[in-house]
SERO-4910 file (N, C-alpha, C, O; in steps of 0.05 Angstrom, whole numbers):
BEGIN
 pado doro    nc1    nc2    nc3   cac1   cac2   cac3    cc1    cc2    cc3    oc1    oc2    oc3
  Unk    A   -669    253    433   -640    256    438   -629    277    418   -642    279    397
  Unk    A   -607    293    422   -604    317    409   -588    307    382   -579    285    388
  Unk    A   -583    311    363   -571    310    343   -534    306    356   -518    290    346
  Unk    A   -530    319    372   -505    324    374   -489    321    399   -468    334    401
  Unk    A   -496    306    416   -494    298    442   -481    314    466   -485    316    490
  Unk    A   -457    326    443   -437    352    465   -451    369    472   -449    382    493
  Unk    A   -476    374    449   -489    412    453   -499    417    474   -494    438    487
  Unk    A   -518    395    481   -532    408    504   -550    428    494   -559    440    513
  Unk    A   -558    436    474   -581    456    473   -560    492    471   -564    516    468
  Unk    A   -545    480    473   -523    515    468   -513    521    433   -507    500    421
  Unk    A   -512    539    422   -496    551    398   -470    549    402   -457    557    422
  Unk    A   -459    531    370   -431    529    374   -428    549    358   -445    556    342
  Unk    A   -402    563    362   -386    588    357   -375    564    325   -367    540    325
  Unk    A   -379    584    302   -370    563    284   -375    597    259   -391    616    262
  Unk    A   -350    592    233   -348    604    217   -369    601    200   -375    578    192
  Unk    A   -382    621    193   -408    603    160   -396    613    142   -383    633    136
  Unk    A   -407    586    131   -401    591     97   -409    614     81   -395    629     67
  Unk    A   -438    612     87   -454    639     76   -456    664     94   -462    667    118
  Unk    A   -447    687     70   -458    712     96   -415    718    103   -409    740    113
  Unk    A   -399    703     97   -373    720    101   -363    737     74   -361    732     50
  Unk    A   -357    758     91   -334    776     77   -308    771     78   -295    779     58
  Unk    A   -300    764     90   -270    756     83   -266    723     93   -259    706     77
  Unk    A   -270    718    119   -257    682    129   -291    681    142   -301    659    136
  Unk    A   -308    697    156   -330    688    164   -328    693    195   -347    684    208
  Unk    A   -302    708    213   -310    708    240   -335    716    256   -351    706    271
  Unk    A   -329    749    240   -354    764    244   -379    752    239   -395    749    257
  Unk    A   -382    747    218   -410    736    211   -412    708    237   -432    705    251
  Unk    A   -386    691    238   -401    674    259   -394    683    295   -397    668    315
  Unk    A   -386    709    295   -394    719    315   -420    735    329   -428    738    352
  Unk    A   -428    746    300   -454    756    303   -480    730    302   -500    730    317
  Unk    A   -474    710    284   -496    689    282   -499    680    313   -520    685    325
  Unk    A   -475    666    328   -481    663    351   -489    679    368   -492    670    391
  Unk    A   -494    707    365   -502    731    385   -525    728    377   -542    720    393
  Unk    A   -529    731    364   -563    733    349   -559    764    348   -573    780    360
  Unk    A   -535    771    329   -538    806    321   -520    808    297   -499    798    291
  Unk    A   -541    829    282   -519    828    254   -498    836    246   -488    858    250
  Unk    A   -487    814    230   -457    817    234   -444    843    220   -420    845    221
  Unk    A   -462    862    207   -443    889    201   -441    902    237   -421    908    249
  Unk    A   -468    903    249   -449    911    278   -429    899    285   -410    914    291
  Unk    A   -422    865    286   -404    865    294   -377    876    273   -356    885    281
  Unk    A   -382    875    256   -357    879    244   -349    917    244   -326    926    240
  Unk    A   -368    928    246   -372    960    256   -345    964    285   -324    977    289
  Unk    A   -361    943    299   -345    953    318   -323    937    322   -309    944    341
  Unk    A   -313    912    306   -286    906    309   -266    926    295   -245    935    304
  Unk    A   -279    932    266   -265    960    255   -251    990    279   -230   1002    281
  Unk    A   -273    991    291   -273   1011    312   -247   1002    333   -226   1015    334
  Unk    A   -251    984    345   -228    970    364   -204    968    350   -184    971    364
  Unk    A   -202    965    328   -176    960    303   -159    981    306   -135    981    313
  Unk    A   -181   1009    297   -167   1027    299   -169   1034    323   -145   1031    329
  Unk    A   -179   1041    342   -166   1046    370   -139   1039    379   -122   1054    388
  Unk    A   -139   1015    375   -119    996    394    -92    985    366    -79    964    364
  Unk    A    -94   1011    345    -79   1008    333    -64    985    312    -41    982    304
  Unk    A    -87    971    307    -87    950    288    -89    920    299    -91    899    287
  Unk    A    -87    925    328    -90    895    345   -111    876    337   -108    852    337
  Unk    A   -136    892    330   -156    877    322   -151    865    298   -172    858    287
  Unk    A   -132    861    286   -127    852    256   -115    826    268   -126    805    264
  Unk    A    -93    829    283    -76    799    291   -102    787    312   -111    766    303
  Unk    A   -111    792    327   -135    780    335   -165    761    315   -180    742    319
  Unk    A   -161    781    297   -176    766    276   -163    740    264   -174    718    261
  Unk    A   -140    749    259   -127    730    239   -125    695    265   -120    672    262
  Unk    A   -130    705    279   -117    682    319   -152    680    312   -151    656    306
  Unk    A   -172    686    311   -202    681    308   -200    661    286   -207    637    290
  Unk    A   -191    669    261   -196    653    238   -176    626    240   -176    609    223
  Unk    A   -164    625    257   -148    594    255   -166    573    280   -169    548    281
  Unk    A   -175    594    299   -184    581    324   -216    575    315   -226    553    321
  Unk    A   -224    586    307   -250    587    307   -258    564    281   -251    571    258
  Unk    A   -275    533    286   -279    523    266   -299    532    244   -319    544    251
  Unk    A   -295    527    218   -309    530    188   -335    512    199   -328    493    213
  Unk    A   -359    513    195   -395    507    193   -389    483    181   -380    483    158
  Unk    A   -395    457    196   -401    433    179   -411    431    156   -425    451    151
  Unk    A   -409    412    137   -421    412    117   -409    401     87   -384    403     85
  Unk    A   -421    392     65   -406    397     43   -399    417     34   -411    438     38
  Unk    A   -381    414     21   -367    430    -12   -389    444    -30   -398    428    -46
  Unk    A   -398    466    -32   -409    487    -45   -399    488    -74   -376    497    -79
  Unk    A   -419    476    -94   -405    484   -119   -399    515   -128   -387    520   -149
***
């Protein structure tokens, strides 16, 4: 039986602890892609400036929506 009964065998979209530069989207956008997260963060930079800073309020709507990696408190 799976550890976690909702999963089903799928990757949950979840912030890590380890591995963020600023809140952890990127990094747990890339962990669940299975691609590293300076690409993703390459090309959210890229979209940022394109679309004129949108990708910043989208981040910030990522970091409230998107939950923090189970776990304890890191000394």
């Amino acid at each position: 039986m799976p550890e976690n009964p909702h999963s089903f065998g799928m990757k949950q979209l979840v912030r890590p602890k380890d591995g963020r530069m600023i809140a952890g989207v990127c990094a747990g956008i890339g962990n669940h892609l299975d691609t590293d997260p300076t690409v993703i963060r390459l090309i959210w930079a890229a979209l940022t400036l394109i679309s004129l800073g949108t990708g910043i309020i989208v981040y910030l709507a990522a970091w409230i929506l998107i939950p923090e990696e189970p776990g304890g408190e890191t000394p």
